[in-house]
C-alpha positions in Angstrom: 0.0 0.0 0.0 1.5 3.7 -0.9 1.9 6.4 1.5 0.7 10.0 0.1 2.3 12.8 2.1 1.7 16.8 2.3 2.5 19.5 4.5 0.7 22.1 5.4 1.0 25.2 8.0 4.0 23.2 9.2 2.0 20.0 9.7 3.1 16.9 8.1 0.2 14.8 7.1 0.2 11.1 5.7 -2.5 9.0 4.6 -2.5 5.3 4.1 -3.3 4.2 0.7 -5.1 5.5 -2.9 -9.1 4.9 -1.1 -7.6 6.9 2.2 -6.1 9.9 0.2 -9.3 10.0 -1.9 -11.8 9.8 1.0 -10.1 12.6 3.1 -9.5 15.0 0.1 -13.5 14.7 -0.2 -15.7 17.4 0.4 -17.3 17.9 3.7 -20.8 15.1 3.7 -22.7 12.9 6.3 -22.2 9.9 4.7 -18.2 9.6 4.8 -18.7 11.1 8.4 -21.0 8.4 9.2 -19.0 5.8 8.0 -15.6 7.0 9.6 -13.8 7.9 6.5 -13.8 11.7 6.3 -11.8 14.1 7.0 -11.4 15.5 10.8 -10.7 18.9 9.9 -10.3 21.0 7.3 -6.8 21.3 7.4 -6.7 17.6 7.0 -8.9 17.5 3.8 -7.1 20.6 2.2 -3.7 18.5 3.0 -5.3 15.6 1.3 -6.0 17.2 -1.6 -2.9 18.7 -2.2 -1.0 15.3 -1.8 -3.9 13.9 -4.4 -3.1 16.8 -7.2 0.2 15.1 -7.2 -0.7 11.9 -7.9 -0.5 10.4 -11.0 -3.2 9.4 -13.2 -1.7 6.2 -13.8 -1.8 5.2 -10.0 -5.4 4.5 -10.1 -4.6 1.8 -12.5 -2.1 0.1 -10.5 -3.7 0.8 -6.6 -7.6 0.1 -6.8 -9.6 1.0 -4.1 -11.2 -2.6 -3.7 -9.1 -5.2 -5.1 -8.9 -6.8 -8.3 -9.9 -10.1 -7.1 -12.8 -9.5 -4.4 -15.0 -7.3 -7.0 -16.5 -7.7 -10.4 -16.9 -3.9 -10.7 -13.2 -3.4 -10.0 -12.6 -6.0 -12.6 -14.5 -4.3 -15.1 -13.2 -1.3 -14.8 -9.6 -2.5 -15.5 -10.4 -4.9 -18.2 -12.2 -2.1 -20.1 -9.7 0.4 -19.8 -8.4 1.5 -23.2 -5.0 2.8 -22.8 -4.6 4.3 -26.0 -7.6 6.9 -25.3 -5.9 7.8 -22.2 -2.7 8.3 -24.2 -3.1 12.0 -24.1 -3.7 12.7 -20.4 -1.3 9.7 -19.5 1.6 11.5 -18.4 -0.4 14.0 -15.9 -1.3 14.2 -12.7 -4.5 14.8 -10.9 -3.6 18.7 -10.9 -2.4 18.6 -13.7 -5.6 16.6 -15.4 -7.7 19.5 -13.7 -5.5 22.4 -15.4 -6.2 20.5 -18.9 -9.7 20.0 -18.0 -10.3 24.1 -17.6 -8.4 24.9 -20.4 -9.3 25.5 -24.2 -7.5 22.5 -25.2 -10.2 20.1 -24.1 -12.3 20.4 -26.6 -15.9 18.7 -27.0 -14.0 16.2 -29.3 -11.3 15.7 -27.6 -13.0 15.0 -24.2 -15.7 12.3 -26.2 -12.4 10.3 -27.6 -10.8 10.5 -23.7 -13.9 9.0 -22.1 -12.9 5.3 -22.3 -9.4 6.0 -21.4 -10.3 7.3 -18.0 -11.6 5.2 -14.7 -14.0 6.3 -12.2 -11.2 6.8 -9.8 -9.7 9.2 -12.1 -12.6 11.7 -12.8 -13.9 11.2 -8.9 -9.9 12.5 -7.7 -10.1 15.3 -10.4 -14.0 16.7 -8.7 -12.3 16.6 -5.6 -10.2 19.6 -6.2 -12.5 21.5 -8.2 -14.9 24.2 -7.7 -18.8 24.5 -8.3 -17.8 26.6 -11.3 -15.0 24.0 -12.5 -17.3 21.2 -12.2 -20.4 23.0 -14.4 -17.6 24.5 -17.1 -16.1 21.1 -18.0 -19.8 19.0 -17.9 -21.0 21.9 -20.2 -18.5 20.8 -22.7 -18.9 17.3 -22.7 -21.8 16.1 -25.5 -23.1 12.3 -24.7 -26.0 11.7 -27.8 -28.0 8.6 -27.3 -31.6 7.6 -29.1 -34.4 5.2 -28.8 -37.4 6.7 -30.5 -36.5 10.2 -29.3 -32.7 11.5 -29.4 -31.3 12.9 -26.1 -28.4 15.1 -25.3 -27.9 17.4 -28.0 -26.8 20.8 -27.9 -29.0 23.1 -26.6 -31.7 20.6 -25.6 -32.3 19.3 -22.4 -35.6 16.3 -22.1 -37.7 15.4 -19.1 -38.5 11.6 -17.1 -42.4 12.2 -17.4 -43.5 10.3 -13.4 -46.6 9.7 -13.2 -46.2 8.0 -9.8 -49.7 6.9 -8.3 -49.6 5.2 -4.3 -51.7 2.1 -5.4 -50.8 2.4 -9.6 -54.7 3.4 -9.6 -54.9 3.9 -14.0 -57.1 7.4 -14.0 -54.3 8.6 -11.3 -51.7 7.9 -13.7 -53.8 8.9 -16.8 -53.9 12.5 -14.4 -50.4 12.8 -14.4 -49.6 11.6 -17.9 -51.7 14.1 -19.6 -50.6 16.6 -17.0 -47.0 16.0 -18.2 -48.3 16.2 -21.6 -49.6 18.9 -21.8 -46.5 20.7 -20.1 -44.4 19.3 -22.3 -42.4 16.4 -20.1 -41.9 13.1 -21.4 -39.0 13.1 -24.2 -36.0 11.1 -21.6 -39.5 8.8 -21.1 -42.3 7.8 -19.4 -41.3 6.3 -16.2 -43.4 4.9 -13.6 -42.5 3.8 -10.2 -44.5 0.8 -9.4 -46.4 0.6 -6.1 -46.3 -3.1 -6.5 -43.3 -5.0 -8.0 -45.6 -8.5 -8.8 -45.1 -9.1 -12.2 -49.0 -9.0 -13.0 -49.1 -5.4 -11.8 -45.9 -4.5 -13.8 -47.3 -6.0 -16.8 -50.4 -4.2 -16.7 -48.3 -1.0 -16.5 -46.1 -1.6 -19.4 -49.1 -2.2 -21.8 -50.6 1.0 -20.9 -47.9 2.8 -21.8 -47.2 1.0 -24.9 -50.8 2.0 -25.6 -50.7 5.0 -25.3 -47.8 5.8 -26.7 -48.8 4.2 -30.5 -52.0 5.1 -29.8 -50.9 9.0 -29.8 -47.8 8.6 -31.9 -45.4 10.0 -29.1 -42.2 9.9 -30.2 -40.9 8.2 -26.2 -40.3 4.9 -24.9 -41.6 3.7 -22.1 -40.2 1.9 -19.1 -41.6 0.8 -15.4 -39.0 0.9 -13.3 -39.2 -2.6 -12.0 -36.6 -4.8 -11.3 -34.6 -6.4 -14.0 -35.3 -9.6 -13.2 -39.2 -8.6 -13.7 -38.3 -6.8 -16.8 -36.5 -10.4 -18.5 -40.2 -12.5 -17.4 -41.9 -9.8 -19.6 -39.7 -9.8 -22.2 -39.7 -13.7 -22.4 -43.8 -13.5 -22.2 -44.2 -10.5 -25.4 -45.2 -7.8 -22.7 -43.9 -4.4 -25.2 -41.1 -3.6 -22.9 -39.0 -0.5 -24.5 -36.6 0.4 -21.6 -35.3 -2.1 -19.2 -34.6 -0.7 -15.7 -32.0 -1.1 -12.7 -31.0 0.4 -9.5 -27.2 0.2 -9.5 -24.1 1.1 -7.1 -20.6 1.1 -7.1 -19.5 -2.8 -5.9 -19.6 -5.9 -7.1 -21.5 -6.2 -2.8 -23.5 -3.6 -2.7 -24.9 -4.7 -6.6 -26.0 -7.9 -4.9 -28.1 -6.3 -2.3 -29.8 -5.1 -5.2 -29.9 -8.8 -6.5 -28.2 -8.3 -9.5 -24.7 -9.1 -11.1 -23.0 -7.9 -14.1 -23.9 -11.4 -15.7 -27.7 -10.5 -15.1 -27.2 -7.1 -16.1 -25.9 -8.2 -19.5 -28.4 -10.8 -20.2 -31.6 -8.3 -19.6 -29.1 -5.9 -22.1 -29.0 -8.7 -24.5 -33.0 -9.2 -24.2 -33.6 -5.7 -24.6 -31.7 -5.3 -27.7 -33.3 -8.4 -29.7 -36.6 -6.4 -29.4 -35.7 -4.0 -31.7 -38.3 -1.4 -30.5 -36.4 1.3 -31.3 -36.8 3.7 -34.3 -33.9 5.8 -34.0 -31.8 4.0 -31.8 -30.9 1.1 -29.9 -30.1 2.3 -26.6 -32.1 0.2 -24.3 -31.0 0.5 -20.8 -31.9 2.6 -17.8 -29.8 3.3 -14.6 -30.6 5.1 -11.2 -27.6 5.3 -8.5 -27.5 7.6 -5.9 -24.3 8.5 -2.9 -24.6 6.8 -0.3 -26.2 3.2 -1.5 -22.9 1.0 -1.4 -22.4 2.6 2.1 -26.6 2.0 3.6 -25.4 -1.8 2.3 -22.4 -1.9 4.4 -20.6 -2.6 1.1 -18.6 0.8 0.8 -15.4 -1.1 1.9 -14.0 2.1 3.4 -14.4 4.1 0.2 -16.1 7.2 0.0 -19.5 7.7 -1.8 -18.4 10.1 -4.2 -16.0 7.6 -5.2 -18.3 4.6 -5.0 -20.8 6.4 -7.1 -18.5 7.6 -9.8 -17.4 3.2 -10.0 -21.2 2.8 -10.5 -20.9 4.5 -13.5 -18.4 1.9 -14.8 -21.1 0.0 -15.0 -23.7 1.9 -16.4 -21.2 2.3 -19.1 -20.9 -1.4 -20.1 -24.2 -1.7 -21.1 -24.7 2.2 -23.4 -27.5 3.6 -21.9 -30.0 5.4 -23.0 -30.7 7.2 -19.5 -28.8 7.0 -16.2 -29.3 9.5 -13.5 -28.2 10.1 -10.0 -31.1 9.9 -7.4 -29.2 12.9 -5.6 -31.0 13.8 -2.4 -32.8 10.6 -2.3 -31.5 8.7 0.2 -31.4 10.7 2.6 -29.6 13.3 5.5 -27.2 10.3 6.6 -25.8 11.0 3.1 -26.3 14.0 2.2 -27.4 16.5 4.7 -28.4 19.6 3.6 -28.8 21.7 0.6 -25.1 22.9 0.3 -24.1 18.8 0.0 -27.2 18.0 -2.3 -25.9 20.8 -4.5 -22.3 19.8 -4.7 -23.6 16.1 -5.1 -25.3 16.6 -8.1 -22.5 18.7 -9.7 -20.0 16.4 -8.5 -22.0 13.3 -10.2 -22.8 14.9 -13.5 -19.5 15.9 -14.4 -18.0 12.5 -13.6 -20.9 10.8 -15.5 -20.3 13.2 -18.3 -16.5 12.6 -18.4 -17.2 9.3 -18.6 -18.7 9.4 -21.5 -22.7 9.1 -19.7 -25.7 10.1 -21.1 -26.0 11.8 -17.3 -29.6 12.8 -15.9 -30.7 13.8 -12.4 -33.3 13.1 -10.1 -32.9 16.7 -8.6 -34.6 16.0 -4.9 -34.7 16.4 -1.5 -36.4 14.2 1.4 -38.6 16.2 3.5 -36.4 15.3 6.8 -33.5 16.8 5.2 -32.1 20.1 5.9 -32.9 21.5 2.8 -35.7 23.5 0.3 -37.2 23.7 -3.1 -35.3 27.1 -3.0 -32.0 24.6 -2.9 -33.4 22.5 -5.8 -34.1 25.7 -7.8 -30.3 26.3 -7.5 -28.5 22.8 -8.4 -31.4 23.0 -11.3 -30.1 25.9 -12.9 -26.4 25.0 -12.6 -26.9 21.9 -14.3 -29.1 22.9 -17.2 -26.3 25.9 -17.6 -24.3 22.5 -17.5 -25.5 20.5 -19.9 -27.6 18.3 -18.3 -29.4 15.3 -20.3 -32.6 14.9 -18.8 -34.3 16.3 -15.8 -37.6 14.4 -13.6 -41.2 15.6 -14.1 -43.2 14.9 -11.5 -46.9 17.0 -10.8 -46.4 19.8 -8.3 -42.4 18.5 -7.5 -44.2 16.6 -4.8 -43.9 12.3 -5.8 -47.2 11.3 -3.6 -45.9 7.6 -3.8 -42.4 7.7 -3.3 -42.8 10.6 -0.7 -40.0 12.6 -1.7 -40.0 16.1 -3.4 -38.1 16.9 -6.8 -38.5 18.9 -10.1 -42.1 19.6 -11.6 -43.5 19.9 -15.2 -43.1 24.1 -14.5 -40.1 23.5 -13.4 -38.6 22.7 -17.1 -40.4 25.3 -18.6 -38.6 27.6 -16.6 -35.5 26.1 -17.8 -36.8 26.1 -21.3 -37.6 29.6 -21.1 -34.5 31.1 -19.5 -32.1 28.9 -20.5 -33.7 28.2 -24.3 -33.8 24.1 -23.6 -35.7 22.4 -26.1 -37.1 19.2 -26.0 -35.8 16.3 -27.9 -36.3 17.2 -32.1 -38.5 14.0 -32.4 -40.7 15.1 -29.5 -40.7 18.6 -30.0 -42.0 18.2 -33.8 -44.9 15.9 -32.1 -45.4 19.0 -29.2 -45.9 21.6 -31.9 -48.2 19.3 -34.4 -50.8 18.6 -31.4 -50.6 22.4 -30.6 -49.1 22.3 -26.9 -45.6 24.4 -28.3 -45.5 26.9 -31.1 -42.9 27.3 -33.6 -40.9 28.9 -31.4 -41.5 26.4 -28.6 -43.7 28.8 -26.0 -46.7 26.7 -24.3 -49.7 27.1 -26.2 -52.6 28.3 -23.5 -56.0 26.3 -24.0 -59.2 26.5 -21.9 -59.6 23.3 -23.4 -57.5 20.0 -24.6 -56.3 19.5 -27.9 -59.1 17.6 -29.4 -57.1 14.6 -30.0 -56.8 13.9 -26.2 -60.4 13.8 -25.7 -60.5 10.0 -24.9 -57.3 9.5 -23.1 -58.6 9.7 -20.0 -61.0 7.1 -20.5 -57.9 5.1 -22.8 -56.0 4.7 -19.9 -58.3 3.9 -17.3 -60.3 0.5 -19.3 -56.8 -1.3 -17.1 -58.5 -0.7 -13.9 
């Protein structure tokens, strides 16, 4: 194990291995505090960072944070690694990876090429010495473009997770909130529901009223319950219209397993997906959620910090091309995340590592109502990341998810991003908005007093499942 020293103020400060260094250079959150790993002072995590700018990038190759041989996400992450991307960063350090980062010389281009030549390790020790402005500034010039029947990420354009969560999946209460959405504007990134129940009836009942509605109306969106995947394969293997197949995944091979699943499982519901063929402009097929803190509520953190398990979760997101993958950020809750000023630098922090990584990077921009923060704190990390680039943001009615009990971003709140910031929708979806007359041609919400006479029976659609 190396030794990483640094003075500072006259004090001489070692720390005791790669995940040490990392965990102490961290910014200040409940979650490495809770699990013994943080910093004491801040002394100490400013003396951690400056030994970690002078590390080498090539050290996280060579000193893993879990070991080779105890974890399948460690495993992947070094057997995927493509040296020759790296090849133009290889000879710098963390500091000096930062300085390149900021600077003109990493382009769009050039950063899109680099992506499979860096580790998680790698981008989660450059976030650690950057600032809130560093950490927007780089994400905004990363571009990640994936498609299924909509196309996500490209300049200027920023979709929305239409969740129309219900507490008992009651059909007219979803029907509410789907033509809510709608009519707002959400639903490019998808349709996503939240099932009350996870029985595969009550999934299955789900996923064919989306798939109705969806051809019924022509939207150009996929669909996707967000079941687990082993729910998602028994529907696939019984014709159930499946576009999007879900997972809930963290950063080690122990904490995966609490979630029941395995790279192995992963890669046969990605194989499944694909040989369906749904899409119509793309073939991106899979759907992630991770969020800090989940390898650590497993007891599966192994010491490492939860900005620098979340960032390995990405590894393997990655593996399977994505069409979505966002980071649950205030979801867990205050043991993780505390307040407002953490939520904020969470989000930030796991964008731009998702981004660098070559991620097709959403977020689930939220708060739990016993944490110390506000909406006014969600209308903050919102408007850095759009100015960041974001992918895809949640729509949910009113920002308040009545069966998940958890508050987040509303349909108004993506209009207000679409007006200041001049977001549009997804091309495929934003043709559809403006041909049923809910955006104009210069993608302003068209007032009604009534619906658009198409949507007369969608209501009534929807609810022959109950």
């Amino acid at each position: 194990m190396a030794v990483y020293r640094s003075t500072t103020l006259g004090t001489r400060w070692q720390f005791d291995g790669i995940a040490q260094l990392l965990a102490k250079a961290s910014p200040s959150r409940s979650g490495d505090t809770l699990a013994g790993v943080a910093a004491l002072s801040a002394q100490e995590r400013v003396a951690a960072q400056m030994a970690l700018a002078d590390v080498p990038l090539t050290t996280f190759l060579n000193e893993l944070v879990i070991p080779y041989e105890q974890d399948e996400v460690s495993r992947l992450i070094i057997d995927t690694h493509d040296m020759q991307a790296m090849s133009p960063v290889r000879a710098f350090t963390v500091g000096d990876f930062r300085d390149w980062l900021l600077s003109e010389h990493a382009t769009t281009a050039k950063l899109c090429a680099l992506s499979r030549g860096l580790t998680p390790e790698m981008v989660a020790a450059v976030s650690k010495i950057m600032r809130i402005q560093d950490l927007i500034l780089v994400a905004q010039k990363c571009e990640v473009k994936t498609a299924f029947r909509s196309t996500l990420g490209l300049p200027g354009r920023m979709a929305t997770r239409l969740q129309p969560n219900h507490p008992v999946d009651d059909p007219a209460g979803i029907a509410a909130s789907i033509l809510d959405g709608l009519l707002y504007g959400c639903g490019d990134a998808v349709i996503g529901i939240n099932p009350a129940s996870d029985s595969p009836k009550a999934v299955f009942t789900l996923l064919q009223m989306l798939d109705e509605i969806i051809q019924h109306y022509q939207i150009p969106t996929q669909s996707c319950v967000l079941t687990h995947v082993s729910t998602s394969l028994q529907a696939i293997e019984k014709n159930i219209p499946v576009d999007i197949v879900f997972q809930s995944i963290a950063g080690t091979e122990l904490a995966n397993r609490s979630f029941g699943v395995t790279l192995d499982l992963l890669q046969e519901a990605y194989d499944a997906s694909l040989s369906l063929n749904r899409g119509s402009v793309g073939a991106n097929t899979m759907y992630f959620e991770t969020g800090q803190g989940s390898a650590l509520s497993a007891n599966a953190n192994f010491s490492v910090d939860q900005q620098t398990c979340e960032a390995r979760s990405y590894a393997v997101a990655r593996h399977f091309n994505p069409l979505l993958i966002n980071t649950v950020v205030g979801f867990i809750g205050p043991e993780y995340l505390y307040n407002g000023k953490q939520i904020i630098r969470a989000g930030l922090e796991d964008h731009f590592c998702g981004k660098l990584l070559g991620l097709p990077m959403g977020c689930d921009i939220c708060y739990t109502n016993h944490a110390d923060a506000d909406q006014d704190d969600m209308d903050m990390l919102l408007t850095q990341l759009a100015v960041a680039g974001v992918n895809f943001i949640m729509g949910i009615p009113g920002s308040d998810d009545i069966m998940l009990n958890y508050q987040t971003t509303s349909f108004h709140d993506a209009l207000y991003v679409r007006q200041v910031l001049n977001k549009r929708p997804a091309p495929e979806f934003e043709s559809w908005l403006q041909q049923m007359n809910i955006f104009n041609d210069v993608n302003q919400l068209v007032t009604q007093s009534r619906l658009p006479a198409s949507f007369g029976n969608i209501l009534s659609h929807l609810e022959s499942h109950e």
